[in-house]
DRENLOLUM-606511 format. One line per 3 residues: number of its first residue (from 1); their letters; for each residue x, y, z of C-alpha. Coordinates in Angstrom, 1 decimal, always signed. Example, Ala and Ser with C-alpha at 12.3 -4.5 7.8 and 13.67 -1.06 7.14 Angstrom:
! DRENLOLUM-606511
1 = as = +12.3,-4.5,+7.8  +13.7,-1.1,+7.1
//
This chain:
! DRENLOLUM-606511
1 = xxx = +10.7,+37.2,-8.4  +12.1,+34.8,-10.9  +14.8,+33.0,-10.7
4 = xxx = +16.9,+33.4,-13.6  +20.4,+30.9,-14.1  +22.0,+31.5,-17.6
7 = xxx = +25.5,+30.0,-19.2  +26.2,+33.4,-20.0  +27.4,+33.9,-16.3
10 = xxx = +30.3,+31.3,-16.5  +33.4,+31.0,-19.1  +32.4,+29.5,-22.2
13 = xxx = +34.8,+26.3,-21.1  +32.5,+25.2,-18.1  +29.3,+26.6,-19.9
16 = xxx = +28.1,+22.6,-20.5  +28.9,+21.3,-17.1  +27.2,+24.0,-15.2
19 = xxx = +24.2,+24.0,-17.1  +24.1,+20.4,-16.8  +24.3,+21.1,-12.7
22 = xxx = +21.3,+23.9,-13.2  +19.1,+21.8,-15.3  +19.7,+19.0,-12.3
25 = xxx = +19.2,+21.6,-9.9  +16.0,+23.0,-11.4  +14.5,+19.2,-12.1
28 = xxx = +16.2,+16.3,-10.9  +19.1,+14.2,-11.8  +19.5,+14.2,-15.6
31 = xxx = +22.0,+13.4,-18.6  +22.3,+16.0,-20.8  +24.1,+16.0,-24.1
34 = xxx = +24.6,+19.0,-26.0  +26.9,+19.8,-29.4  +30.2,+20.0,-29.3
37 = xxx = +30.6,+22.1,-32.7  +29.6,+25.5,-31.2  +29.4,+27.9,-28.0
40 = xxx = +26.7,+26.7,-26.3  +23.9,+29.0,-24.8  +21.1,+28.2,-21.8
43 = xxx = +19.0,+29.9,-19.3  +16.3,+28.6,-16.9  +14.1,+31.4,-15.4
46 = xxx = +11.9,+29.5,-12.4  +9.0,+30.8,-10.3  +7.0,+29.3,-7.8
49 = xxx = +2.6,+29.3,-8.2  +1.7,+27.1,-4.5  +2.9,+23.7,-5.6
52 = xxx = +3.5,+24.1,-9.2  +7.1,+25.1,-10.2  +7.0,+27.2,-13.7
55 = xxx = +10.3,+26.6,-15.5  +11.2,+28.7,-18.9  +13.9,+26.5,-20.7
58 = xxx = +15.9,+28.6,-23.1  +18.8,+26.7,-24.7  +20.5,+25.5,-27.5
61 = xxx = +20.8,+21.7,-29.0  +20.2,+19.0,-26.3  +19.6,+15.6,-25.5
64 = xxx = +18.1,+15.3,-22.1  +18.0,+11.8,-20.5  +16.4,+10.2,-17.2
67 = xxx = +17.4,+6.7,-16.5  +16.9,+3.7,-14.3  +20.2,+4.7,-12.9
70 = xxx = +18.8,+8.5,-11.8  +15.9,+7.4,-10.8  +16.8,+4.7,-8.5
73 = xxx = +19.4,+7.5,-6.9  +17.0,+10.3,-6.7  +13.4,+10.9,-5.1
76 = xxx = +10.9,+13.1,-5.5  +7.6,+12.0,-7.4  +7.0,+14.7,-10.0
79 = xxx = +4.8,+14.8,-12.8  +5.9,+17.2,-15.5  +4.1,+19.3,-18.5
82 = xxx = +6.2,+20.6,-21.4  +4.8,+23.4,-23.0  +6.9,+24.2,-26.4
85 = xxx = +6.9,+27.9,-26.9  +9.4,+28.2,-29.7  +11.5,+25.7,-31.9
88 = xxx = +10.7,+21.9,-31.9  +11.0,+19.3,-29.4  +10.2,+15.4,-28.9
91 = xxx = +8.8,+13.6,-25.6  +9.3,+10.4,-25.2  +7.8,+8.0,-22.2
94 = xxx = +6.6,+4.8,-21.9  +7.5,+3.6,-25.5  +5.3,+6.8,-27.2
97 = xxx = +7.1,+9.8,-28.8  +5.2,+12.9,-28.7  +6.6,+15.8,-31.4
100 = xxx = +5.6,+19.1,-30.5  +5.7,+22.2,-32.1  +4.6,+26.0,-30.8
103 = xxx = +1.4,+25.6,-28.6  +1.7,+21.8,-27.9  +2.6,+19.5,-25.0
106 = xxx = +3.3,+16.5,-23.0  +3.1,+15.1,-19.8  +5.9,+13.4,-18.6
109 = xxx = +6.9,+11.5,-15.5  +9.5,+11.4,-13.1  +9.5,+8.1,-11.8
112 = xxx = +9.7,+6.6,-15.4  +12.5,+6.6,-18.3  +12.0,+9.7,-20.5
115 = xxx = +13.9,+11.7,-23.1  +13.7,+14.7,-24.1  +15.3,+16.4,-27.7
118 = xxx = +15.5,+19.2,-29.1  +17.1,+19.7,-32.7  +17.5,+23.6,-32.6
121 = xxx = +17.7,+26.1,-30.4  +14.7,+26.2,-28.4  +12.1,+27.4,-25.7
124 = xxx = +10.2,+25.2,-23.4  +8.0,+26.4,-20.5  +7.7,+23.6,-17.9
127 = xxx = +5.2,+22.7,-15.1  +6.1,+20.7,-12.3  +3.7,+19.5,-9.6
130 = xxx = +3.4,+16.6,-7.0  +2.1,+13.1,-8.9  -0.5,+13.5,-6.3
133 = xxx = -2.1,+16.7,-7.9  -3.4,+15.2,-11.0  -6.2,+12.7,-10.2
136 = xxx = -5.2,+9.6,-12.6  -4.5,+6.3,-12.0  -1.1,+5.2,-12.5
139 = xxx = -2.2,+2.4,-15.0  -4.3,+6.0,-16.9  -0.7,+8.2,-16.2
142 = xxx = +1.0,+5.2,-18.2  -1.3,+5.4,-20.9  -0.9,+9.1,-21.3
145 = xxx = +2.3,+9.7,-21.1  +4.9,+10.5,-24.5  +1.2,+11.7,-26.3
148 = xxx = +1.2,+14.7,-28.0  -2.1,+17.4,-26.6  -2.3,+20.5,-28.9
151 = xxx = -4.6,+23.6,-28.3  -6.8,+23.0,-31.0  -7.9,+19.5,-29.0
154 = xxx = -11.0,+20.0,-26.8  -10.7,+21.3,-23.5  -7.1,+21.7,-24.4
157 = xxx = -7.9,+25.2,-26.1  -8.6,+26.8,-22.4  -5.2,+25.1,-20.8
160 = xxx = -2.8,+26.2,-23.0  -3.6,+29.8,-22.8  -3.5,+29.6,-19.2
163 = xxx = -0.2,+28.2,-18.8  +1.4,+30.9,-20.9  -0.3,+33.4,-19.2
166 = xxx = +1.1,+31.8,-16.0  +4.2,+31.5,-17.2  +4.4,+35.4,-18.3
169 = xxx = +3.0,+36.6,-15.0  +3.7,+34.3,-11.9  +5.7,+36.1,-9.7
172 = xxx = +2.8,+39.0,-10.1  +0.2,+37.0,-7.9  -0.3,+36.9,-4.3
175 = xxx = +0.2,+34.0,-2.3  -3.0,+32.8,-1.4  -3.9,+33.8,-5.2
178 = xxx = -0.9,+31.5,-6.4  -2.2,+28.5,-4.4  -5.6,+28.9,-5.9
181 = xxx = -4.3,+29.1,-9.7  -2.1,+25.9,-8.8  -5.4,+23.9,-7.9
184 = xxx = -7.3,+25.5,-11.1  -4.3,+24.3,-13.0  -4.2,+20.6,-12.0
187 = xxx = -7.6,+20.5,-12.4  -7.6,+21.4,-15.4  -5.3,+19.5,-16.5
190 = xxx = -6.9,+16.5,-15.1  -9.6,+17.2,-17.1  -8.2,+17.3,-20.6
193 = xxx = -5.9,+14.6,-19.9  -9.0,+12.7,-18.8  -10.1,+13.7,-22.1
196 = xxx = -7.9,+12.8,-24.2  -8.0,+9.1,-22.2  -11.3,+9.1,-23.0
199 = xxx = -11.4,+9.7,-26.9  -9.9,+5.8,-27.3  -11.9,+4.4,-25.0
202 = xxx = -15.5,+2.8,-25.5  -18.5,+5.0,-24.6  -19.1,+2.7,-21.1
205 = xxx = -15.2,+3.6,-20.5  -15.3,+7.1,-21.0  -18.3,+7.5,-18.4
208 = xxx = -16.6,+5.4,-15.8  -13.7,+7.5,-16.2  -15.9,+10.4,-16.0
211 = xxx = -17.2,+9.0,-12.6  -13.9,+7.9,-11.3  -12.3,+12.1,-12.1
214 = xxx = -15.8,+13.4,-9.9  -15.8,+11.1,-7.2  -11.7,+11.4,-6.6
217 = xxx = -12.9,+15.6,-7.1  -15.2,+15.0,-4.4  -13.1,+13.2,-1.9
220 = xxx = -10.7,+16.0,-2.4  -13.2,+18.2,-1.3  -14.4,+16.3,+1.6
223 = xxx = -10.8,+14.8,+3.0  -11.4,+16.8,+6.3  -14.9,+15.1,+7.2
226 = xxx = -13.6,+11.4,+9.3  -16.8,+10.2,+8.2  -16.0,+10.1,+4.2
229 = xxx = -16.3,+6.4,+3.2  -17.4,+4.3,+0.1  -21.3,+4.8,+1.6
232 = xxx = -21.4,+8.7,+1.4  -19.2,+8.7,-2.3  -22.2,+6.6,-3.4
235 = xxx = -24.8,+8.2,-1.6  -23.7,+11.7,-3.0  -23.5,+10.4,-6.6
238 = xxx = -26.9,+8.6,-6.1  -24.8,+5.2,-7.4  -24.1,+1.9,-5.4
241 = xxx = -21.4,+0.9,-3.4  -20.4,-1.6,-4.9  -19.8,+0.5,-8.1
244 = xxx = -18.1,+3.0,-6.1  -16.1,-0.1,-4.8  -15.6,-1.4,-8.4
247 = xxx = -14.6,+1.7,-9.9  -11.5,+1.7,-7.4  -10.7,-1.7,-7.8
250 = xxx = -10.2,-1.5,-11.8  -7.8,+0.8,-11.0  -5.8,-1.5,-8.7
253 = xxx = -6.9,+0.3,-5.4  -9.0,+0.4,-3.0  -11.5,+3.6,-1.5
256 = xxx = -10.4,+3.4,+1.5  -6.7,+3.3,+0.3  -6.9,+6.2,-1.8
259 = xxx = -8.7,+8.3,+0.8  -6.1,+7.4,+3.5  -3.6,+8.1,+0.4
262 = xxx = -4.8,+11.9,-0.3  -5.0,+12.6,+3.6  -1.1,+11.4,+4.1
265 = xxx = +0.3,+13.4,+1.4  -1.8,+16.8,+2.6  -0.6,+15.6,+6.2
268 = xxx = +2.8,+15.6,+4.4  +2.7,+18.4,+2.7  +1.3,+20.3,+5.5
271 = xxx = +4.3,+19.2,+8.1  +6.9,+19.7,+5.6  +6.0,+23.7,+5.2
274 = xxx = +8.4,+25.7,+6.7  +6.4,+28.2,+9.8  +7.7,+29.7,+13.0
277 = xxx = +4.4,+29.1,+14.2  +3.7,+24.9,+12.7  +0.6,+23.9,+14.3
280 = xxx = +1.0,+20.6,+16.7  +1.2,+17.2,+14.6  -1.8,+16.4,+16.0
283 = xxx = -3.8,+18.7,+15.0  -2.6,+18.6,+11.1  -3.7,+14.9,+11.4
286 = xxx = -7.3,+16.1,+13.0  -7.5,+19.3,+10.0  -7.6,+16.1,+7.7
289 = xxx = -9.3,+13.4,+8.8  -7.4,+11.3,+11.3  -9.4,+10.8,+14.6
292 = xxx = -6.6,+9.0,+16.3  -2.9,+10.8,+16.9  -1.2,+6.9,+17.2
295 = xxx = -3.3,+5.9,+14.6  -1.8,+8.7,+12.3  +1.7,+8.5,+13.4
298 = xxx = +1.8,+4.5,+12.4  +0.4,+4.7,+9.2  +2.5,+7.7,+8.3
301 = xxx = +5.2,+6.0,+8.8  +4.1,+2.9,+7.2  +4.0,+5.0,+4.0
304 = xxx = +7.3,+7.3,+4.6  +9.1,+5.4,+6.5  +10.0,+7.9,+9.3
307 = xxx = +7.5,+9.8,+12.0  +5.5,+13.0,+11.4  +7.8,+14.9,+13.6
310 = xxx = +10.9,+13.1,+11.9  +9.3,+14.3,+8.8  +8.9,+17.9,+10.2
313 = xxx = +12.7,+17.7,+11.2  +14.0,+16.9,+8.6  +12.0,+19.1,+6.5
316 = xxx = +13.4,+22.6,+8.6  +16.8,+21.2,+8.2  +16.5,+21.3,+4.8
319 = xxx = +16.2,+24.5,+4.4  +12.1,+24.4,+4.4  +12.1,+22.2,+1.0
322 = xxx = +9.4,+19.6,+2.2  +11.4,+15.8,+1.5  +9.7,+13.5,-0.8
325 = xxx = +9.3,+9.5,-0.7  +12.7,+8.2,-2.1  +12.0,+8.2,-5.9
328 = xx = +13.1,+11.0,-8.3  +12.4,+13.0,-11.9
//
């Protein structure tokens, strides 16, 4: 069932400051300025989908800010999808603005300045998921960012449809269905923002692109098998190592980074889901990949800064909402 927070519940008075707190609450930490002239109106109806969090923004006039200053005091690495549904908005990220109108969107990011405005009143649906869950690069993320993606461009025409069917019908779907859709949306998504990358780039660009999205698809698949390395990518994508090797490197990483990368954050992910039955640490570290418990616990807290089982802890004493490194929206 949805959760639905509207001004309509509070005196018209405090109607700004607690929908500044929901919008917070909803997201993360945000400025919000809204007019002055006129009652204001807002709602936010959110439902869960696995990891994705489905938002409907309903509101008048705003001005929606993330700074430096929210950032730096916030965590939680979040990549965001605005999907205008009614009225007009603006997207701005990385020095592009992105207008969008009814049936268009933009990806945003959390661990970047953005704004967000809207003139009129308005309705935005938005998709939140884990940075992790779209396959890009963060030099590709920064370069797609603030861009406007409308249904009538490419692969777009099958995402858009989908999102507002999600939106309409999330809290319909069982669990394990809801966990499936989530996947089916970021991969989508990875596709047409892939896409979209790939319409300014040079036909030798586009393909290595191409290549990078399959083999980071495949190691997804495989993150269980201890033997995944450089050797069996290439091997089961009948290309060299070396190109494997290069591929990564453009990209500022490195394969074995990224695969010990992708099995942390399911390892994370994992521990921080609340169960009265949580399987042993060890064996969440096994299920993806680790052959060595010490091994596991070092370089997980290398990357978090705090053991698995601290992780764990702190994760049930939070009410089961699974902590995030210490960025923010």
């Amino acid at each position: 069932m949805a959760v639905v927070l509207s001004t309509d519940s509070v005196s018209p008075s405090d109607r700004r400051d607690y929908w500044n707190d929901v919008v917070c609450q909803t997201f993360v930490p945000l400025d919000i300025a809204t007019a002055k002239d006129k009652p204001f109106f807002g709602s936010v109806a959110t439902e869960r989908l696995g990891h994705l969090q489905i938002s409907t923004v309903d509101a008048d006039r705003e001005l929606v800010r993330r700074s430096g200053r929210l950032i730096s005091e916030s965590r939680g690495e979040y990549l965001l999808v605005g999907l205008q549904s009614r009225g007009a908005g603006v997207v701005a990220q990385d020095g592009r603005t992105a207008p969008l109108g009814p049936g268009e969107l933009a990806l945003y990011d959390t661990n970047r300045e953005y704004t967000l405005e809207f003139p009129d009143r308005f309705q935005m649906l938005v998709f939140q998921m884990p940075r992790h869950v779209l396959r890009l690069s963060e030099s590709d993320l920064q370069h797609i960012t603030g861009v406007t993606i409308g249904a009538d461009q490419g692969m777009a025409g099958l995402l858009v449809p989908l999102l507002y069917r999600l939106a309409a019908d999330a809290g319909t779907y069982r669990p394990e269905a809801g966990e499936m859709l989530a996947r089916n949306v970021g991969d989508l998504l990875t596709t047409v923002l892939t896409e979209r990358l790939g319409q300014d780039a040079a036909g030798t660009d586009a393909a290595q692109r191409t290549m990078l999205l399959r083999i980071r698809t495949f190691i997804d698949t495989n993150l269980a098998d201890p033997a995944l390395s450089a050797d069996v990518i290439a091997a089961a994508h009948h290309i060299s190592v070396r190109y494997v090797q290069r591929l990564f490197q453009e990209q500022g990483e490195t394969v074995g980074g990224w695969i010990r990368h992708r099995r942390l954050e399911e390892c994370r992910r994992e521990l921080g889901r609340p169960s009265r039955n949580s399987p042993a640490v060890a064996a969440v570290a096994h299920r993806w990949g680790f052959l060595s418990p010490a091994h596991f616990s070092r370089v997980f807290r290398a990357a978090y800064g705090l053991s698995p089982r601290a992780w764990r802890a702190l994760s049930e004493g939070a009410d089961g909402a699974a902590p995030g490194p210490a960025k923010g929206q």
